[in-house]
Each structure stands twice: as C-alpha cells, then as structure tokens.
C-alpha positions in Angstrom: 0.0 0.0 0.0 1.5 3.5 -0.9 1.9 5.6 2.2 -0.5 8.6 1.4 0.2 10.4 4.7 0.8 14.1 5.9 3.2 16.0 7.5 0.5 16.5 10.3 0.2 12.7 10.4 -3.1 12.4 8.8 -3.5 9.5 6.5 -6.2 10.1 4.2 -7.8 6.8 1.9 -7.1 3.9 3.9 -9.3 1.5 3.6 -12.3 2.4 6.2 -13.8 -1.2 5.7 -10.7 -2.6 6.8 -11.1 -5.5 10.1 -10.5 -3.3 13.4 -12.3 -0.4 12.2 -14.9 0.0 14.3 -16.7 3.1 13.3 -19.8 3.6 11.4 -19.6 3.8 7.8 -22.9 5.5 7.6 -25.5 6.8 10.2 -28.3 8.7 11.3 -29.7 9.7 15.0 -32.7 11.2 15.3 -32.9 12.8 18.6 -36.0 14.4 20.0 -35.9 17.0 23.1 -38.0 17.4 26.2 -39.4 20.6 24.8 -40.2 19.7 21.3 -37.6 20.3 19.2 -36.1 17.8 17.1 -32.8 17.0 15.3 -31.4 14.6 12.7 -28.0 13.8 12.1 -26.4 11.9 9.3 -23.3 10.7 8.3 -21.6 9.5 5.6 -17.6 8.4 6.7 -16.6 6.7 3.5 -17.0 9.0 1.0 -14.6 11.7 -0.4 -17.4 14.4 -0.2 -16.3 16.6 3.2 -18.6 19.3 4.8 -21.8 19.7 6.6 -25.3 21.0 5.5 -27.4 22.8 8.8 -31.1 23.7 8.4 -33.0 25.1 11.0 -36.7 25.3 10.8 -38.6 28.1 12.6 -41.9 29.6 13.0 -40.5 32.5 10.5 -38.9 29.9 7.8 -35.6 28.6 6.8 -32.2 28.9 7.6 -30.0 26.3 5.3 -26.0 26.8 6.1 -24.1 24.7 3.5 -20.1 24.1 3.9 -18.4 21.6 0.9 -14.4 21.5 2.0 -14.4 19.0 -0.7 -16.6 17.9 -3.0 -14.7 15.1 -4.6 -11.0 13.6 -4.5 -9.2 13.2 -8.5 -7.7 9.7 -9.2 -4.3 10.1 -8.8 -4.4 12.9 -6.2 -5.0 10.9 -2.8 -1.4 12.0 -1.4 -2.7 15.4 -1.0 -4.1 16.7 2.3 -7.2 18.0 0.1 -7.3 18.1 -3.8 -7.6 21.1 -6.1 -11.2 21.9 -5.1 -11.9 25.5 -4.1 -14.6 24.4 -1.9 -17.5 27.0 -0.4 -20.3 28.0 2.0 -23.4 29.3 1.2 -26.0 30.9 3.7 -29.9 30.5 2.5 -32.6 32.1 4.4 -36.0 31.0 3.4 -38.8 33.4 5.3 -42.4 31.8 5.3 -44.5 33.5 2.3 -41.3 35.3 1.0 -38.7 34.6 -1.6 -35.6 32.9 -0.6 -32.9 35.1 -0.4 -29.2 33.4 -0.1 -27.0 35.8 2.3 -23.0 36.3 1.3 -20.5 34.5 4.0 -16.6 34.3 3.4 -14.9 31.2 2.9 -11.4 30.0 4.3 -10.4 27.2 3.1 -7.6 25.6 5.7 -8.6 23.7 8.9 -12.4 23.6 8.7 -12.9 26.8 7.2 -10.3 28.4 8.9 -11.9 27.4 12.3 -9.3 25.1 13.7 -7.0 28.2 13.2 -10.4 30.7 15.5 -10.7 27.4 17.9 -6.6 27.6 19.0 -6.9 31.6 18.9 -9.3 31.2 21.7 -8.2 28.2 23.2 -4.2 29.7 23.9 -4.8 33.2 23.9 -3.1 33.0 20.4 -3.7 36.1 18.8 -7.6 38.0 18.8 -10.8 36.2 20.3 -12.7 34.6 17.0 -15.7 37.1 18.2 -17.8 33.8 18.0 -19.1 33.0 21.5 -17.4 29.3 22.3 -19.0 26.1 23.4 -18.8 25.4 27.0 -18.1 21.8 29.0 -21.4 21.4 29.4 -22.4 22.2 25.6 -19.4 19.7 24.8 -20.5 16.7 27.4 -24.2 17.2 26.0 -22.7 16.5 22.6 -20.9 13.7 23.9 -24.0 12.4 25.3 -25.6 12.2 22.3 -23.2 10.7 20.9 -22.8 7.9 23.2 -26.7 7.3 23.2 -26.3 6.9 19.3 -23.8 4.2 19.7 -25.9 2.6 22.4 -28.9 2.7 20.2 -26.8 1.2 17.5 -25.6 -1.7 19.4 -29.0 -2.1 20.8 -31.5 -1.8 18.4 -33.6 0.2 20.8 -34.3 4.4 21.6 -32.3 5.7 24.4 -33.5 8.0 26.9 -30.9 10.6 28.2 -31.7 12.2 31.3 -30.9 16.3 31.0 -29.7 16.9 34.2 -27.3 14.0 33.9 
C-alpha cells in the first residue's frame, strides 16, 4: 500500500472497511428533546465528499447553512491533504411566504474553514478572540452524550432516553 500520509500525520484513503475499524460507515440519529424540538443527524464516513449541510426550521422559515471543503477527491491525487477543489459555504434564508434570499458569508479554506485556526486563537490566547461565542463543557459533554446514546442505540436496536440533568 503506498503511504499517502501528511506532515501532520493524517493519513487520508485507507481503507475504512478494513477489520479493526470500528466506526460507522454510515449513520443517522434522530434525537427528539424534552421541549419539542427535534434534530437529525447523518453521516456518511466513506465518501470523499467533506462538509456539513445545517437547516434550522422556525416559525419564521428557513435557515440552510451549507459548507463543501471538498466535493470530490481526482484519481491520482490521494497523497494530497485535500485536492484542487476550491470548496464554499453558502448561507440561504427562506422566510415563510417570501422569496428565498441566499446571504454572502466568506470562505477559508484551511482547517475547517479556517476554524481550527479561530478554535486555537481562543483556546491559547493566540492572537484575537474569534468574536464567536465558544461552546462550554457542558455544551461539549451534552454533545458527547448524544453521541454515546447513538452508539448505544446502535448496538441495541432500541431508543435511548438521556436524562438532562445527567
């Protein structure tokens, strides 16, 4: 197998169905809160499409964020870190009974949109705060929660109840 690695260590296109793997290679949660809301979340670990797609739904309309960092990886061009591919973000706000309108938002292209580079800012103090208001432990072992309850659920078949206060 031809090494395809990093200098930051990352090895990109090994084989994810490979014995010892042990994560998903595709998924969706559904979880539904105490108060009503709801949220799906799906992914897809094997392909070479990387980025997220948010939609909130509200009593006013719409709000569709969409991030590609890449949108496909060329034959021949695994050893790179990413490919060629610009990749973008668009913002999309659809009001009830109005026209869509789709709202301009920058792009950065290195470390997740540039917010690995934000995250350490804020994190060591290294140069000025992101301006974005950070997550919390709490907003963090929530995720984490919802995380493990997936994995619970998928080794059990069953819906798992997570308390809030826990």
């Amino acid at each position: 197998m031809l090494y395809t690695g990093t200098t930051d260590g990352y090895r990109r296109d090994q084989d994810v169905f490979a014995p010892g793997i042990t994560i998903e290679d595709d998924l969706a949660v559904l979880v539904r809160y105490s108060r009503g809301a709801t949220m799906t979340y799906h992914l897809t670990a094997y392909a070479p499409w990387e980025g997220y797609r948010v939609m909130v739904n509200g009593s006013k309309g719409r709000l569709e964020l969409e991030v590609v960092e890449t949108d496909h990886v060329a034959p021949g061009a695994t050893g790179l870190i990413k490919g060629d591919e610009p990749g973008r973000a668009t913002l999309r706000v659809h009001p009830h009974w109005s026209e869509p309108r789709e709202i301009p938002i920058p792009y950065e292209r290195e470390g997740h949109g540039g917010g690995d580079a934000r995250m350490l800012a804020d994190l060591l103090g290294a140069g000025p705060p992101s301006g974005v208001a950070a997550a919390e432990a709490e907003d963090g072992a929530r995720a984490l929660r919802i995380g493990l309850a997936a994995n619970e659920s998928i080794a059990s078949g069953l819906p798992v109840r997570i308390r809030h206060d826990a």
